[in-house]
C-alpha positions in Angstrom: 0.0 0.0 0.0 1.3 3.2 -0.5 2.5 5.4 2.4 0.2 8.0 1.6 -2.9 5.9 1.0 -2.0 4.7 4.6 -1.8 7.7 6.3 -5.1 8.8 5.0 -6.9 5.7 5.8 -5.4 5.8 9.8 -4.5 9.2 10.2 -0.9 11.0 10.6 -1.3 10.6 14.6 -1.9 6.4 14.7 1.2 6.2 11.9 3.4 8.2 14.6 1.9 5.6 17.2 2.9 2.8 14.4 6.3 4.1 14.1 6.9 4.6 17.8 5.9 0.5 18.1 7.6 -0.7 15.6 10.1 -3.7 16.4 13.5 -2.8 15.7 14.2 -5.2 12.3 10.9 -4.9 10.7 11.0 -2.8 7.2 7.4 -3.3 6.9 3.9 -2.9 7.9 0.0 -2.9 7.5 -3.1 -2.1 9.2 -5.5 -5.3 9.7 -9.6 -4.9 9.1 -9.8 -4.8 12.6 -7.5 -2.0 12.8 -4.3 -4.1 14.2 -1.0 -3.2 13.4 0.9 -5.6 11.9 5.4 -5.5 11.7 7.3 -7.2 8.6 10.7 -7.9 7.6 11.3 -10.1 4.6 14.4 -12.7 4.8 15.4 -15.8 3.5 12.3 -15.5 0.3 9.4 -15.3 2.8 7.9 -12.5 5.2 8.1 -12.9 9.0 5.2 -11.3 10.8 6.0 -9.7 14.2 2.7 -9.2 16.8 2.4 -8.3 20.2 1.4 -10.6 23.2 1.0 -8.2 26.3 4.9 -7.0 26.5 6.5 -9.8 23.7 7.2 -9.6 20.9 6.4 -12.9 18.8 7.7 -13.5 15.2 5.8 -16.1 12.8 6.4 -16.1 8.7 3.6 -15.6 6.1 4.7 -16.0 2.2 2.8 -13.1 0.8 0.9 -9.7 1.1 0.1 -6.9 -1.2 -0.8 -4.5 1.7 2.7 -4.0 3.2 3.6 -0.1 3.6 7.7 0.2 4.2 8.8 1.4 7.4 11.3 3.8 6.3 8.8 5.8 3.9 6.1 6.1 6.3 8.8 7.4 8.8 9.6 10.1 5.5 5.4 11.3 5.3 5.3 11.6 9.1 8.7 13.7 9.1 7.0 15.8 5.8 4.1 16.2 8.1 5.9 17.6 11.1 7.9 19.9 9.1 4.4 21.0 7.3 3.3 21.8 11.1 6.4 23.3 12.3 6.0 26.1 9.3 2.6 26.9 10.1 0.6 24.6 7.8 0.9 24.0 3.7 0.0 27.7 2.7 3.3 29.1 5.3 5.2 26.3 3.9 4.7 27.0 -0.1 4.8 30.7 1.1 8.3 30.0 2.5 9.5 27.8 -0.1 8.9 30.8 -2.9 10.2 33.0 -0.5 13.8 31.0 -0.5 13.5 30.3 -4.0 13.0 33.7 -5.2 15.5 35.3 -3.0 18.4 32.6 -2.9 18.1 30.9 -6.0 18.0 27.9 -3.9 14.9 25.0 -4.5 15.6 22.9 -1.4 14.7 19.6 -2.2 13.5 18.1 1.6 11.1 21.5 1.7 9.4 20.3 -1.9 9.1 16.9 -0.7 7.7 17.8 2.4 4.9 19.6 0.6 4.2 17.1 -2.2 3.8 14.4 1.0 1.3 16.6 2.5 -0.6 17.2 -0.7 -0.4 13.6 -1.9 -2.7 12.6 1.7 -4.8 15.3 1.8 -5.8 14.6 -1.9 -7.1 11.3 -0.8 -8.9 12.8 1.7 -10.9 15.3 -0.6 -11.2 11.8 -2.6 -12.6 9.8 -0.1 -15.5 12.5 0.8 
C-alpha cells in the first residue's frame, strides 16, 4: 500500500503511534480490518510477521501480502508532516519555499518533498469524501 494511501486511511497521529511500536528489524507494515497493526521484515524468500502478546514480541512467517507499507517511507510522510506543522501549515510552507527560491536561487529539495507528501494525503482525503 502506499505510504500516503495509509496515512489517510489511519491518520498522521496512529502512523506516529505505528512508528513509535515498531520492532526494531521490521522494514514493513500494515493495518489489519480490525485496525491491528501488523510488523514485517522479509528474509530468507518469505515475510516474518511480528505481533504483540501483552509485553513480547512474537515473530511467525507468512509467504505473501500486497498490503505492506515500508517502514522507512512512512517514517519520511510523518517527518513531511511535522515539518508541514512546524511552518505553520501547507500555505506558510509553499509561502516560505517561494520566498527561499525567489530570494536565494536555492529549491531545497526536503522543503518540496515535504509539501508534495502533504498534498499527496490530503488529496485522498478530498477523494474519499
Amino acid at each position: 500500500m502506499k505510504v500516503s494511501e495509509f496515512i489517510s486511511n489511519i491518520g498522521i497521529e496512529k502512523a506516529k503511534k505505528v512508528l513509535n511500536k515498531t520492532p526494531h528489524s521490521a522494514t514493513l507494515c500494515r493495518v489489519t480490518p480490525q485496525s491491528n497493526h501488523l510488523y514485517y521484515r522479509y528474509k530468507d524468500g518469505e515475510y516474518q510477521v511480528y505481533f504483540q502478546l501483552s509485553d513480547e514480541w512474537w515473530e511467525s512467517s507468512i509467504q505473501e501480502s500486497n498490503e505492506f507499507t515500508l517502514i522507512s517511507e512512512l517514517k519520511q510522510m510523518v517527518d513531511s508532516f511535522e515539518l508541514i506543522k512546524k511552518l505553520g501549515g501547507l500555505i506558510s510552507a509553499k509561502s516560505a519555499l517561494a520566498v527561499i527560491e525567489f530570494e536565494t536561487g536555492d529549491y531545497p529539495e526536503k522543503l518540496k518533498q515535504s509539501i508534495a507528501d502533504y498534498e499527496a494525503v490530503e488529496a485522498l482525503k478530498v477523494g474519499d469524501q
